[in-house]
C-alpha positions, 0 to 999 in steps of 0.5 A, spaced: 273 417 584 280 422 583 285 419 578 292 422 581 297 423 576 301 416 577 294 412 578 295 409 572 301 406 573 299 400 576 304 399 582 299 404 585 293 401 582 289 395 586 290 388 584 285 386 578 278 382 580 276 377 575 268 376 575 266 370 571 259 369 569 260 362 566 252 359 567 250 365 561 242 363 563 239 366 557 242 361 552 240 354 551 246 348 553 246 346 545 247 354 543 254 352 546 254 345 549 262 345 550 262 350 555 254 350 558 254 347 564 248 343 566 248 337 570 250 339 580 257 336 577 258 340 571 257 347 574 261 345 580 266 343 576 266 349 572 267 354 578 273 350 580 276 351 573 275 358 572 278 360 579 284 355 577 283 361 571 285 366 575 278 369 576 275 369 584 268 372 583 263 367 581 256 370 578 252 365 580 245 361 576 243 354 577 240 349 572 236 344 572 237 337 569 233 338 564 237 344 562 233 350 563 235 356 568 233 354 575 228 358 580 229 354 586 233 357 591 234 348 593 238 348 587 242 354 589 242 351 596 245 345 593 250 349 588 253 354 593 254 348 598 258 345 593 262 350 590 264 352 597 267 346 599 270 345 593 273 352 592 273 355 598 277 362 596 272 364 591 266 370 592 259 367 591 256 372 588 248 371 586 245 374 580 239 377 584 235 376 578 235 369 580 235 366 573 230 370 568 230 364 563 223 363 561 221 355 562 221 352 554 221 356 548 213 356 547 214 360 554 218 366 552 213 370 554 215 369 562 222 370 561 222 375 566 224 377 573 220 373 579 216 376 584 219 381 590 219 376 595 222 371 592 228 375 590 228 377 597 228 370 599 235 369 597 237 373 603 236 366 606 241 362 602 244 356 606 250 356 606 250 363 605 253 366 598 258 372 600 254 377 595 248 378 592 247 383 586 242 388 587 238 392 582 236 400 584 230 402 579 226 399 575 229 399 568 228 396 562 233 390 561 232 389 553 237 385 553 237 384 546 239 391 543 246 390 542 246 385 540 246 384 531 242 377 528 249 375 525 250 373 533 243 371 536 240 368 529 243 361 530 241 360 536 235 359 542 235 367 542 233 367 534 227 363 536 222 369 535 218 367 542 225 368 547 227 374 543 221 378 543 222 375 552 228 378 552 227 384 548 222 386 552 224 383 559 224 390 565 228 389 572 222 391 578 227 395 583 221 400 586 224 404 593 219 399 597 223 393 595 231 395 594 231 398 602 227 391 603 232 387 600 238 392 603 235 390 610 235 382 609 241 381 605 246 385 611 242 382 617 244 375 615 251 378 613 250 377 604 253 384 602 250 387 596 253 388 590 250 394 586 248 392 579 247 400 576 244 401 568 246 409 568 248 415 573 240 416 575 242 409 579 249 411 582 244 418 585 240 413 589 245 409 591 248 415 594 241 417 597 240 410 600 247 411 603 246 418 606 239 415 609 242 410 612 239 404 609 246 401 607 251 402 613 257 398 609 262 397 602 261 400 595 262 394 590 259 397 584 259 395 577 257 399 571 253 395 566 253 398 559 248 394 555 244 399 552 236 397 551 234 402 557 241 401 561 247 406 558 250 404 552 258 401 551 259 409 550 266 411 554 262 418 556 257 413 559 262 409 563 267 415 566 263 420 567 261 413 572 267 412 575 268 420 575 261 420 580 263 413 584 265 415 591 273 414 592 272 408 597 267 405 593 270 399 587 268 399 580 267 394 575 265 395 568 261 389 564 258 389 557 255 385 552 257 381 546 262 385 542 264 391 547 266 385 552 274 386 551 275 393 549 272 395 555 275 390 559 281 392 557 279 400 559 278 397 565 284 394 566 289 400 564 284 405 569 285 400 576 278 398 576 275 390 574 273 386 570 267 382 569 267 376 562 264 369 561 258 367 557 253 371 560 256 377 557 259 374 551 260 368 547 264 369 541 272 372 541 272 380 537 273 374 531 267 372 531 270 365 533 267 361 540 270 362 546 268 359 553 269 363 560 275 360 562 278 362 555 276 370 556 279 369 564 285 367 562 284 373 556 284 378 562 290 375 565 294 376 559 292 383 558 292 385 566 299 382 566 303 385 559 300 392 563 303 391 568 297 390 573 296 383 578 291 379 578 287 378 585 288 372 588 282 370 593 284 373 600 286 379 597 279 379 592 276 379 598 280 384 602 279 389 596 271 387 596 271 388 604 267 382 605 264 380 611 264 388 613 260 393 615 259 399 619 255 402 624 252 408 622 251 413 617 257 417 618 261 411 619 259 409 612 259 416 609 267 417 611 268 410 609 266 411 602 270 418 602 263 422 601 262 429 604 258 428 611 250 429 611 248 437 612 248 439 619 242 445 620 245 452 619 251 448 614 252 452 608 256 451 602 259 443 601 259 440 608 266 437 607 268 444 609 266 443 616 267 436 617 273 435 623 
């Protein structure tokens, strides 16, 4: 992206798009009872509260009554259906992970993401959620490794069981799957959201583009968890934003401690925000803090910079949703990418371009 010399003045900077994350399927319902919602209601309700927050993208897991994360594309049939009638302005993004949250503590082992076909069947969620995210690599997830004892050790993750789970947990996104996935999430109209761990993945994005195996919108976002993904460095993430394609949207998402000040970077540089109990439960106090908190945190913040915070029919504008393209060079001139080579082209090909 290319910072002119008034972009960081937020009259020229896109209004803020607040993701929540508020289900936070690696944590237990009694690590933080107060806002870990399990019963169909509760987490109805808790999309309500956090769009009446200010935040309109919605990262979604599902739980079963029993409090365990959910791997039955029914609950999420149930709790997509639910939500979209009780907050129609808000984006329902789906975690493609589904809910990696082993089944009990004596299971930590198989805390891990589910098989490619099921994944792949998220593209046929009814109703249909606007987003779906979408890992390119296969990547070490240790989710773990930022983490400090004083944060996890009383919780279901001190557990010795779910943290080696977690601690050794890997994201599988072959080739093979990712063009997959890609086919079936825009022939039924879902758009992809990019989770990507480092500048290797931003590369085959790019690829994956210019072969004409995503013809639509660049929503990306940074994660920067570390144990195998880019660390909270700020090299990392704006060497990042300096690659990611004009057209394209950034938004940057850490973990635990390096959740606000990143967010507030992105704030100041133009791009969104990603907060709830996923990414972090505690405030920089070490204090407990739920999402709805952190969303209105971000509110504060965005506005004594002087930036607005999207409301849901500008969130979706600023997200393209619902739009896609019809071909390569459409998507490439879109997205503000130099064309494809043309035989006997020399140099870079933008030169050439009409």
């Amino acid at each position: 992206m290319q910072f002119l010399d008034d972009s960081l003045q937020p009259k020229n900077q896109e209004k803020l798009v607040i993701t929540v994350a508020p289900y936070g399927p690696e944590w237990a319902p009694e690590d933080f009872p107060e806002d870990i919602p399990v019963s169909v209601d509760a987490q109805v309700q808790k999309a309500v509260d956090c769009y009446n927050a200010g935040a309109t993208v919605l990262h979604l897991h599902c739980r079963e009554p029993d409090g365990h994360g959910s791997k039955h594309l029914s609950r999420f049939n149930e709790v997509i259906g639910k939500i979209r009638n009780a907050v129609p302005g808000m984006i329902i993004q789906v975690g493609g992970s589904i809910s990696f949250a082993p089944e009990s503590e004596e299971e930590g082992a198989e805390a891990k993401w589910l098989s490619d076909e099921v994944r792949h069947m998220l593209a046929e969620l009814k109703p249909a959620p606007e987003q779906v995210t979408i890992a390119v690599n296969t990547t070490q997830m240790n989710v773990m490794d930022l983490m400090t004892e004083d944060e996890y050790g009383a919780t279901s993750l001190g557990n010795p069981a779910m943290y080696h789970a977690y601690r050794e947990m890997v994201v599988p996104a072959g080739p093979a799957w990712v063009e997959e996935h890609l086919r079936r999430l825009t022939a039924n109209g879902i758009q992809p959201h990019f989770q990507l761990t480092c500048m290797p993945d931003m590369e085959t994005v790019e690829r994956l583009v210019r072969r004409g195996h995503y013809n639509g919108p660049l929503n990306l976002t940074w994660v920067g968890i570390g144990g195998g993904f880019d660390g909270p460095n700020p090299a990392n993430f704006m060497e990042f934003i300096r690659r990611a394609p004009d057209g394209s949207t950034v938004t940057l998402e850490s973990v635990m401690g390096n959740v606000l000040p990143i967010n507030t970077i992105a704030i100041a540089l133009g791009m969104h925000t990603r907060c709830g109990i996923e990414d972090t439960i505690f405030d920089p106090h070490g204090n407990k803090m739920g999402s709805i908190a952190q969303i209105e945190q971000l509110v504060r913040i965005s506005r004594e910079l002087g930036r607005e915070v999207a409301n849901g029919q500008e969130a979706r504008e600023i997200y393209k949703i619902g739009v896609q393209y019809n071909s390569v060079d459409e998507t490439l001139g879109k997205l503000g990418m130099a064309p494809n080579r043309k035989s006997g082209e020399l140099g870079v090909p933008s030169r050439y371009a009409a």
